[in-house]
C-alpha positions as YAML, in Angstrom:
chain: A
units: angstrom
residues:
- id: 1
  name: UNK
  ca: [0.00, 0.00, 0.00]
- id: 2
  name: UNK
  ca: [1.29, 3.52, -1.00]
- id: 3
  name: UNK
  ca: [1.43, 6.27, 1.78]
- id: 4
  name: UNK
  ca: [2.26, 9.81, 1.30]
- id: 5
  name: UNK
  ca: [3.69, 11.92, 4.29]
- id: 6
  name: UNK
  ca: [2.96, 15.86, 3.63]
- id: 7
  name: UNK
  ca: [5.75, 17.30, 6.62]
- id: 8
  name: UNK
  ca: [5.77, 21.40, 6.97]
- id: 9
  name: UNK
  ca: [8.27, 23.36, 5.73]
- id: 10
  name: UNK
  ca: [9.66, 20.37, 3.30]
- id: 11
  name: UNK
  ca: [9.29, 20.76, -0.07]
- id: 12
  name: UNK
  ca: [8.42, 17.31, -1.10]
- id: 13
  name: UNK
  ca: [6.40, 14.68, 0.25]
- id: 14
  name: UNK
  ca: [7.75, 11.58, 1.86]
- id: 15
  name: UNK
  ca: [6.68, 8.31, -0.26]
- id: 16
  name: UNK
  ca: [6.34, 4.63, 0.99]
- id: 17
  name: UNK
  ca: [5.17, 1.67, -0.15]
- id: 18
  name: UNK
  ca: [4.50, -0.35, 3.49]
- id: 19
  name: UNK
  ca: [3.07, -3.73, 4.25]
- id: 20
  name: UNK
  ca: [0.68, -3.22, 6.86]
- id: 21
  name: UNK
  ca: [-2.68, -2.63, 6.49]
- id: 22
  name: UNK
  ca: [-4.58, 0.53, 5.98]
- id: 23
  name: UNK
  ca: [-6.19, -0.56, 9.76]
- id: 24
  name: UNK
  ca: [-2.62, 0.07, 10.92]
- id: 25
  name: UNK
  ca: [-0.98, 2.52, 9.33]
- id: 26
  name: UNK
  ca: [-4.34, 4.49, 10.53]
- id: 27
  name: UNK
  ca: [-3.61, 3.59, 14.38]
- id: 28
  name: UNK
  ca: [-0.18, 4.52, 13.86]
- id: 29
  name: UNK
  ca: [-1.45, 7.86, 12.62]
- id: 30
  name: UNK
  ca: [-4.14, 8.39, 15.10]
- id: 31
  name: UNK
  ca: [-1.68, 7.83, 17.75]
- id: 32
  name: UNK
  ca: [1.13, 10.17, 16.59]
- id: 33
  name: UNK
  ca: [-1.25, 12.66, 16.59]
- id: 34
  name: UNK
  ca: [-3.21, 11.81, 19.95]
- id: 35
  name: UNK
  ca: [0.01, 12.89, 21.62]
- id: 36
  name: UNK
  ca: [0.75, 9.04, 22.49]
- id: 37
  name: UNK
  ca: [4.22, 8.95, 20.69]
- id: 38
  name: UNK
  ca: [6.23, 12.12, 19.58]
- id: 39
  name: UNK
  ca: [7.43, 9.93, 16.40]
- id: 40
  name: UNK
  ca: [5.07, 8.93, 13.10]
- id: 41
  name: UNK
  ca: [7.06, 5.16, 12.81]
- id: 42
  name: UNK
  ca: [6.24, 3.74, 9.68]
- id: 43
  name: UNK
  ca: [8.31, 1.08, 8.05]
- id: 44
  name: UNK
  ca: [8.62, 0.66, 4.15]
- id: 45
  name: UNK
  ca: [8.08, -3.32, 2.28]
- id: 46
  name: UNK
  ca: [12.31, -3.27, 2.01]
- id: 47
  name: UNK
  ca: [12.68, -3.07, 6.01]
- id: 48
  name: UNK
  ca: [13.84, 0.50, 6.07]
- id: 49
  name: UNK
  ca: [11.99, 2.77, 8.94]
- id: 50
  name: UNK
  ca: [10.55, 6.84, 8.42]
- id: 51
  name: UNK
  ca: [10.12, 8.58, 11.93]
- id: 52
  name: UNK
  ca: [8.58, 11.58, 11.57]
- id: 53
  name: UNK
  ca: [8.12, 14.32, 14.53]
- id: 54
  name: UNK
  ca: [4.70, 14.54, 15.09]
- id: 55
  name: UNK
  ca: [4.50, 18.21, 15.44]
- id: 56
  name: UNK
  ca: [5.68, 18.55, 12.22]
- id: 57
  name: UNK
  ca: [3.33, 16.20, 10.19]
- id: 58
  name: UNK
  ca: [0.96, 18.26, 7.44]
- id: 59
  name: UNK
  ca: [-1.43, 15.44, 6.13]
- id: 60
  name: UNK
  ca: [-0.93, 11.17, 6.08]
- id: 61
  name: UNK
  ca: [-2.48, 10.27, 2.71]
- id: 62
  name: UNK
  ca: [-3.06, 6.13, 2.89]
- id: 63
  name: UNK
  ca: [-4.28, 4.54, -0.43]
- id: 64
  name: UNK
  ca: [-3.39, 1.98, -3.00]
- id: 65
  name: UNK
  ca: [-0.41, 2.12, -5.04]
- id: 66
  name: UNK
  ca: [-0.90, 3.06, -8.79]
- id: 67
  name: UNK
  ca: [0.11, 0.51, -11.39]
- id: 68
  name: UNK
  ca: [1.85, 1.65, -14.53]
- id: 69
  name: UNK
  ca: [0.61, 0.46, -18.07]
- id: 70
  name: UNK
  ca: [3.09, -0.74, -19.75]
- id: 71
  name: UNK
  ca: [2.63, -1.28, -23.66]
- id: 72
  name: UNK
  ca: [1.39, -0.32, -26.57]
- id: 73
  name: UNK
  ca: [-2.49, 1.06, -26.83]
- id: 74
  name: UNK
  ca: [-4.92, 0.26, -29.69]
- id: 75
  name: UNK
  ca: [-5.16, 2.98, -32.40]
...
């Protein structure tokens, strides 16, 4: 799943693809922001980790990842 980190004052987003499940990434959210953890952990499908300060976080957008087309079309 594809999950896009808006973080103020940054000029581009930060870009995952993670394996957990929308269910979790949305806890992890909801808790970074609660004020339970001062760190937005989220860890990409090749095993790497993003910690992001929570006060800094803009918007968490969670969604599928797009698939290329690859090919030629019909004229």
């Amino acid at each position: 799943m594809e999950v896009k980190i808006g973080v103020q004052h940054a000029p581009r987003e930060i870009v995952l693809e993670s394996g957990e499940s929308v269910e979790e990434v949305e806890r992890l959210v909801s808790d970074a922001l609660s004020g339970k953890t001062q760190l937005l952990s989220l860890k990409d499908e090749k095993g790497r980790k993003v910690l992001v300060p929570t006060d800094r976080l803009a918007y968490v957008e969670i969604g599928e990842p797009t698939v290329r087309k690859v090919g030629f079309g019909t004229l």
